[in-house]
C-alpha positions as a Python dict, from the first residue, in 0.01 Angstrom:
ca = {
    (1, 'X'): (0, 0, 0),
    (2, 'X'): (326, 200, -58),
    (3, 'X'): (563, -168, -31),
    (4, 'X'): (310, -282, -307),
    (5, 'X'): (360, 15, -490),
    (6, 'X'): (749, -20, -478),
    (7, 'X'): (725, -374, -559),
    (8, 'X'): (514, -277, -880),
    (9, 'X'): (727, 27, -1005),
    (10, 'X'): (1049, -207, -942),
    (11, 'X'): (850, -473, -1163),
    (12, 'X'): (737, -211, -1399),
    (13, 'X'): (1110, -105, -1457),
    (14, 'X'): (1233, -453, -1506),
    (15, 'X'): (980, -541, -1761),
    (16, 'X'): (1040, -191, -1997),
    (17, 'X'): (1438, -261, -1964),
    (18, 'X'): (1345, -595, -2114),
    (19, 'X'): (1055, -461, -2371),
    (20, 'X'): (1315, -232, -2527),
    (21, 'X'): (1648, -472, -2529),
    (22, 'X'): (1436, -769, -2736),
    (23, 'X'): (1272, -418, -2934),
    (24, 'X'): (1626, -324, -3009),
    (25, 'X'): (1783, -643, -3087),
    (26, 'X'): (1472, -710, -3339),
    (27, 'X'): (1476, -387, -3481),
    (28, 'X'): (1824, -391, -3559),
    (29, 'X'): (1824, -712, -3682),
    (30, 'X'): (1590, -672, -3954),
    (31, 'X'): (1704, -665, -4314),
    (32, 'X'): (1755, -383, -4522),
    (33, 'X'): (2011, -73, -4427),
    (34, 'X'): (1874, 273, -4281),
    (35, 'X'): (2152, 451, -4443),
    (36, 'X'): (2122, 324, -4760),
    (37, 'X'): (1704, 441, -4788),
    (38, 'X'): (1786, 811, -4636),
    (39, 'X'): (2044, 851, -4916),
    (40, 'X'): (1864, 661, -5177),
    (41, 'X'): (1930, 358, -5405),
    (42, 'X'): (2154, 525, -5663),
    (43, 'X'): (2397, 687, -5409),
    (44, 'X'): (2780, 595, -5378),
    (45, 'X'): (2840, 324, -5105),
    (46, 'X'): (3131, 631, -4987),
    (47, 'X'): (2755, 869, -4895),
    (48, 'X'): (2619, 545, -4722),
    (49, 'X'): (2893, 418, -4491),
    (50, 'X'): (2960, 829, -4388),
    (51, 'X'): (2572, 847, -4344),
    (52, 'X'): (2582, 485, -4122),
    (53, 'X'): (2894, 665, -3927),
    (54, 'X'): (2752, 974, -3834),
    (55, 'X'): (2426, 769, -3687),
    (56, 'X'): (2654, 500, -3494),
    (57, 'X'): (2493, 246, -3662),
    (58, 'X'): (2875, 125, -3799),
    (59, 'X'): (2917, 8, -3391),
    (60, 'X'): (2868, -329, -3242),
    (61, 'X'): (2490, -383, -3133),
    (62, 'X'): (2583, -358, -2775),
    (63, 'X'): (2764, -34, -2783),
    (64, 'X'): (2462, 103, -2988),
    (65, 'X'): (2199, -4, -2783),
    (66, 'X'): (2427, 161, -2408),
    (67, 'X'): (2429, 465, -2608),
    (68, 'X'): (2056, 434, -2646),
    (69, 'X'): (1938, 352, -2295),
    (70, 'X'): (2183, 647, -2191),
    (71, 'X'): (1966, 887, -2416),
    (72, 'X'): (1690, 703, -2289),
    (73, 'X'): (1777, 768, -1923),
    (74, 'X'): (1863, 1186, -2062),
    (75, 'X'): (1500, 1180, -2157),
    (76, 'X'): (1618, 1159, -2513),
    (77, 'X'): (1398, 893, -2759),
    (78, 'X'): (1672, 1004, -3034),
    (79, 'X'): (1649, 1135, -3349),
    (80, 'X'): (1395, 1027, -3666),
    (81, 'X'): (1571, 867, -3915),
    (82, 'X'): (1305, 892, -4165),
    (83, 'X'): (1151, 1275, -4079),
    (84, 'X'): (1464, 1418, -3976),
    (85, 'X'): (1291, 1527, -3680),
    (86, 'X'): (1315, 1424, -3279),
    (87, 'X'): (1109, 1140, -3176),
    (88, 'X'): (955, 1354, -2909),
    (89, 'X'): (827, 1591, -3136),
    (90, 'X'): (697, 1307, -3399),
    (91, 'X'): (537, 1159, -3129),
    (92, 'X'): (391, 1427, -2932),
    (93, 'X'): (199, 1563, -3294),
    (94, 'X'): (18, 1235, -3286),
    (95, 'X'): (-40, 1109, -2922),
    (96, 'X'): (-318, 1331, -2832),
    (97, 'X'): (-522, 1133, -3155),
    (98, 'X'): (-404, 828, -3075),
    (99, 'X'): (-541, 863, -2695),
    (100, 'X'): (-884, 1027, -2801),
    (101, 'X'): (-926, 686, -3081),
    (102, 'X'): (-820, 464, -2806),
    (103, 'X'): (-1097, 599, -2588),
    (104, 'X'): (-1323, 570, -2835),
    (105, 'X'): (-1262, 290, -2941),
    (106, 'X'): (-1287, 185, -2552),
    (107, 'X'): (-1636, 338, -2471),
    (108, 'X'): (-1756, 100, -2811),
    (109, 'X'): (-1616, -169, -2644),
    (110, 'X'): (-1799, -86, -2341),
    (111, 'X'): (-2129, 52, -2380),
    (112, 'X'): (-2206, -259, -2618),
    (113, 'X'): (-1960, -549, -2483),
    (114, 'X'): (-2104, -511, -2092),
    (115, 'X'): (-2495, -441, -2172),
    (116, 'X'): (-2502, -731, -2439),
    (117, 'X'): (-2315, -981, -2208),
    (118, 'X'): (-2536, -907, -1903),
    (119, 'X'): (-2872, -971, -2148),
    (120, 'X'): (-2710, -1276, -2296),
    (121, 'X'): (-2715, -1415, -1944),
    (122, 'X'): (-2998, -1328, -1812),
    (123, 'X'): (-3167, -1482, -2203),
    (124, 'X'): (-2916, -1768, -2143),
    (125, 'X'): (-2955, -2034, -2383),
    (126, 'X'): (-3238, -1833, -2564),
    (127, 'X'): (-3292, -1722, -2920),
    (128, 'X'): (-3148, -1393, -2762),
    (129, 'X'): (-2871, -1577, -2655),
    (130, 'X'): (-2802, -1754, -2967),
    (131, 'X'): (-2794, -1454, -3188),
    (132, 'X'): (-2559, -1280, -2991),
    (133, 'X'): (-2346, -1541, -2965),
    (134, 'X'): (-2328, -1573, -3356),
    (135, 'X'): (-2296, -1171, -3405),
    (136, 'X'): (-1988, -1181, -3157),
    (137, 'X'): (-1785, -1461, -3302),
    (138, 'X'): (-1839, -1259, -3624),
    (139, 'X'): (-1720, -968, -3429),
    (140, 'X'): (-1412, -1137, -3322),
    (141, 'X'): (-1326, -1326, -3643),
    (142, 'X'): (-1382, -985, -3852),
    (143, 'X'): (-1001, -856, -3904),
    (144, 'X'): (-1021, -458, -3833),
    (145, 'X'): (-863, -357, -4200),
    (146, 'X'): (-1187, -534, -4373),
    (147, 'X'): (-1473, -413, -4135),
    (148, 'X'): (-1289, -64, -4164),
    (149, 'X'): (-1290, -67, -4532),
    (150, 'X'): (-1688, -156, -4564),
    (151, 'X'): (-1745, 102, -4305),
    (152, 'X'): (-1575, 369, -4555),
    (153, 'X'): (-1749, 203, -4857),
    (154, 'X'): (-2123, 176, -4702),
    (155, 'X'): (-2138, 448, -4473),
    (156, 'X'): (-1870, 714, -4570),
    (157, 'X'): (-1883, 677, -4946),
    (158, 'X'): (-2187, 537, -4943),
    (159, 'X'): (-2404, 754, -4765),
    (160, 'X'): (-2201, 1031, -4728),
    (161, 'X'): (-2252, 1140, -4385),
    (162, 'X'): (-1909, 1036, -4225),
    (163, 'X'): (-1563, 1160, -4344),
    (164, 'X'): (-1377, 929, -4527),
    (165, 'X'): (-1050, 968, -4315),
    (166, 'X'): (-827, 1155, -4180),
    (167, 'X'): (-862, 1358, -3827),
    (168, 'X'): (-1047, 1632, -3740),
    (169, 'X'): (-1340, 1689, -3515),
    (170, 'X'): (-1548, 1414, -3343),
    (171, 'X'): (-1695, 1324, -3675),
    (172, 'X'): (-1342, 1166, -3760),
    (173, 'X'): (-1373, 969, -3466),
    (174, 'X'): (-1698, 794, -3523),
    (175, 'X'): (-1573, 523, -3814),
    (176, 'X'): (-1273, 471, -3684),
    (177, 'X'): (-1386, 406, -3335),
    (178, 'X'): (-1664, 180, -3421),
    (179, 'X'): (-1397, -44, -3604),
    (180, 'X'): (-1155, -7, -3303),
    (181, 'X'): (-1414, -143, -3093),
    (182, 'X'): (-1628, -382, -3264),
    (183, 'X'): (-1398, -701, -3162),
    (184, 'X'): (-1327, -559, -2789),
    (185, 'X'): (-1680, -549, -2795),
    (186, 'X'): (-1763, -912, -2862),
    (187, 'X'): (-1462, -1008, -2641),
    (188, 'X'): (-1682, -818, -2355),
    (189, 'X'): (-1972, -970, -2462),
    (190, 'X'): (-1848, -1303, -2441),
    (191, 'X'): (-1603, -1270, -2115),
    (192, 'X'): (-1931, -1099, -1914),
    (193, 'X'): (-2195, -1311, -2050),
    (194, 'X'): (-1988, -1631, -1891),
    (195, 'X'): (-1899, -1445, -1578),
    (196, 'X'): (-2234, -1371, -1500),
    (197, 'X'): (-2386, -1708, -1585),
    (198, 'X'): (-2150, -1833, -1322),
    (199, 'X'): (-2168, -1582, -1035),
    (200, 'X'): (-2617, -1582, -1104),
    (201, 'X'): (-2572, -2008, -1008),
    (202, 'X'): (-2419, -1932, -702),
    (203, 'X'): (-2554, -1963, -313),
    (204, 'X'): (-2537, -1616, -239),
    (205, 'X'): (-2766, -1514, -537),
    (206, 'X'): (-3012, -1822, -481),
    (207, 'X'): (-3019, -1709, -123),
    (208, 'X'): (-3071, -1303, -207),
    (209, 'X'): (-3342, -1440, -429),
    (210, 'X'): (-3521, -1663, -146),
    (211, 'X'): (-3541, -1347, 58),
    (212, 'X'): (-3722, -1176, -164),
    (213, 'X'): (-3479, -912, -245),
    (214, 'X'): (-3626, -755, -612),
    (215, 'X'): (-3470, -911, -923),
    (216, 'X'): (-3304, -596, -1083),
    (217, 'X'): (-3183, -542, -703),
    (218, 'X'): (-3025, -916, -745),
    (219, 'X'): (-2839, -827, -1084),
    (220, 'X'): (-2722, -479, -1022),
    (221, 'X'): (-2609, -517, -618),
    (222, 'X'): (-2511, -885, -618),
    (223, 'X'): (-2432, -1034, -934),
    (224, 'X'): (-2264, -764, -1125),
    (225, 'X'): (-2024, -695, -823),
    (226, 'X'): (-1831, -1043, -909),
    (227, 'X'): (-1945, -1051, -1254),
    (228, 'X'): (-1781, -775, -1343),
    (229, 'X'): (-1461, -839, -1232),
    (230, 'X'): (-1300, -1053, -1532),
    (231, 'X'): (-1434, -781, -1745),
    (232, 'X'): (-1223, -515, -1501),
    (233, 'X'): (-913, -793, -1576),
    (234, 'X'): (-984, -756, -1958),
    (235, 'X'): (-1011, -438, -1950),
    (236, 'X'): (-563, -373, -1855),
    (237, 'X'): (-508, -619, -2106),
    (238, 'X'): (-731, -439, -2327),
    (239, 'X'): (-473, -171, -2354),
    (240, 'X'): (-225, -363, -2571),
    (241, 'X'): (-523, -455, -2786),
    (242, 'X'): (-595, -152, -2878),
    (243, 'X'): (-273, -47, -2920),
    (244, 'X'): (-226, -307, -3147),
    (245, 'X'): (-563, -243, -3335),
    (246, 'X'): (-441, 121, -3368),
    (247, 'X'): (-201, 27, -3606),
    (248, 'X'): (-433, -98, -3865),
    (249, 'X'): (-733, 144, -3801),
    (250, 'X'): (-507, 430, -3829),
    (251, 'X'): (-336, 298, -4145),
    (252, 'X'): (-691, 244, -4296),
    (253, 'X'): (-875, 529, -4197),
    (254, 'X'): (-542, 746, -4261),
    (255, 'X'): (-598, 842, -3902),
    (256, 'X'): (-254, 1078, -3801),
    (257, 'X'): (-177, 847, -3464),
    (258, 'X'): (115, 691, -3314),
    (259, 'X'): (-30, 354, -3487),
    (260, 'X'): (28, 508, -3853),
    (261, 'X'): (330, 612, -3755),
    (262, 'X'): (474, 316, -3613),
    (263, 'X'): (377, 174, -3953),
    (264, 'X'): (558, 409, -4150),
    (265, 'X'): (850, 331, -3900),
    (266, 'X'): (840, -8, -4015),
    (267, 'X'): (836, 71, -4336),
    (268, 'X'): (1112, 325, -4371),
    (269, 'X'): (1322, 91, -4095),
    (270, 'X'): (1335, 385, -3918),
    (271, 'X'): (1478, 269, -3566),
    (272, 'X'): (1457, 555, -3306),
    (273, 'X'): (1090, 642, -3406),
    (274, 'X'): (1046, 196, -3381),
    (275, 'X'): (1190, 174, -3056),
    (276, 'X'): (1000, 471, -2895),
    (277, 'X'): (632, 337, -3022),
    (278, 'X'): (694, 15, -2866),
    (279, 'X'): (823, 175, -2532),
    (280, 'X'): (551, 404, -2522),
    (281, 'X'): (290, 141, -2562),
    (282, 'X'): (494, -119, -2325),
    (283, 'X'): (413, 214, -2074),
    (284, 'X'): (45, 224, -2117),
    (285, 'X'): (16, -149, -2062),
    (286, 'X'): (221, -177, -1765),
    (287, 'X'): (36, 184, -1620),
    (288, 'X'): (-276, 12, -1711),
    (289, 'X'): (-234, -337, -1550),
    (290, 'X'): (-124, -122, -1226),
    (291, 'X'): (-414, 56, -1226),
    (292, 'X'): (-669, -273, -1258),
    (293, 'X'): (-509, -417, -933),
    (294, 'X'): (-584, -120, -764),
    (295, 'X'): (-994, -69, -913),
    (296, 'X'): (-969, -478, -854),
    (297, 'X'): (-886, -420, -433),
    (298, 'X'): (-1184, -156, -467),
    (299, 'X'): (-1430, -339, -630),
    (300, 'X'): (-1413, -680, -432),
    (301, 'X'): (-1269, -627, -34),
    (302, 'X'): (-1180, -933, -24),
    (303, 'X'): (-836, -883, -251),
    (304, 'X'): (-563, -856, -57),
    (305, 'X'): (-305, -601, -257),
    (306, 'X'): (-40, -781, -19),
}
């Protein structure tokens, strides 16, 4: 356990080094000049070339980005651009809601994606079947800025019982959650409806079945066990997809999260605050794909973590 943990942490290291020198080198090589929007349009190219000085961005891309992984290293993310205010700060405001929309987002995903999928196959190739199937491809082809927008129309606006945006209490969370979690859902839906089909064919369940062993008995102690475990697979991945789906949700729901803010980032070319988003989401993936491995070794003996 503790070599595989090495190995992992080595791997983990490798892949942020690598995350954050294509981050940089795409960042920076965007168009438009961060100098020239802190001062504004109408200021004298003298203000903007003292302004690109004093931020280093006047140095060759390599010496810019050593100075950066030395901050890095210092526990430094730099300094905002945009807010005039360190990227620590920025993004310590806004974690905690991005992290509580995440989860909620998650537990959509869950409670509805696992349930459904498990009914689907045990109604395979049913009327059951067939309408589920239908309402999750339109789960997964609905892009998260339109479903979010009806959601505000019909049942913020509409009927008045839901905030329109912003954060708050749990109330916030309920809209923008739903829309977080209404594809992952019919990606879970899918992934475990397939997964079970499979594992419920299989000798061991035909055989549990011959000996009499009660039918909920069957789904919950035999076929769920495997079944479950491309869903447990998803469900590391699942962390970029939210992270990406943040980003949108946030901007639509004018939720205060790390998503929105990467956004305005973008926006405002505002590299430091750029370069930390991506870093700190390249961390939750690579924390979360670590931790899957492990719940995979508990869930099925039979994977070897060597």
């Amino acid at each position: 356990m503790a070599s595989y943990i090495i190995r992992r942490l080595i791997g983990a290291v490798v892949v942020l080094f690598g995350i954050s020198i294509i981050t940089f080198i795409i960042a920076y090589a965007a168009p438009g000049d961060p100098a020239r929007l802190i001062v504004g349009a109408k200021a004298p190219q003298s203000v903007v070339d003292a302004v690109r000085h004093n931020l280093g961005l006047d140095q060759p891309l390599p010496i810019q980005y050593i100075h950066y992984v030395g901050r890095l290293l210092q526990g430094n993310l730099g300094f905002s651009y945009h807010n005039n205010l360190p990227v620590t700060e920025l993004l310590g405001q806004r974690l905690g809601n991005t992290v509580q929309l995440a989860l909620g987002g998650w537990i959509v995903e869950l409670i509805l994606g696992i349930p459904l999928g498990i009914f689907g196959a045990l109604y395979h190739r049913r009327i059951a079947d067939y309408i589920l199937s239908f309402l999750s491809l339109v789960g997964i082809s609905m892009p998260v800025f339109v479903f979010g927008m009806w959601l505000i129309q019909n049942v913020a606006h509409g009927l008045g019982i839901l905030p329109l945006g912003g954060a708050g209490g749990i109330s916030h969370l309920i809209l923008p959650s739903i829309t977080l979690g209404v594809t992952g859902m019919a990606f879970y839906q899918r992934l475990m409806k397939s997964s079970m089909v499979e594992v419920m064919g299989q000798d061991y369940i035909r055989t549990a079945r011959a000996f009499g062993v009660p039918p909920r008995r069957v789904i919950t102690h035999h076929a769920m066990r495997n079944g479950l475990l491309p869903a447990v697979t998803y469900a590391g991945m699942d962390i970029a997809q939210l992270f990406g789906g943040v980003v949108l949700t946030e901007t639509v729901f004018n939720y205060p999260g790390i998503g929105q803010l990467a956004w305005q980032s973008i926006e405002n070319l505002d590299f430091p605050v750029i370069m930390a988003t991506v870093l700190l989401a390249a961390v939750f993936v690579v924390v979360a794909n670590f931790v899957v491995d492990i719940v995979y070794s508990v869930i099925d003996p039979r994977i070897s973590l060597s």
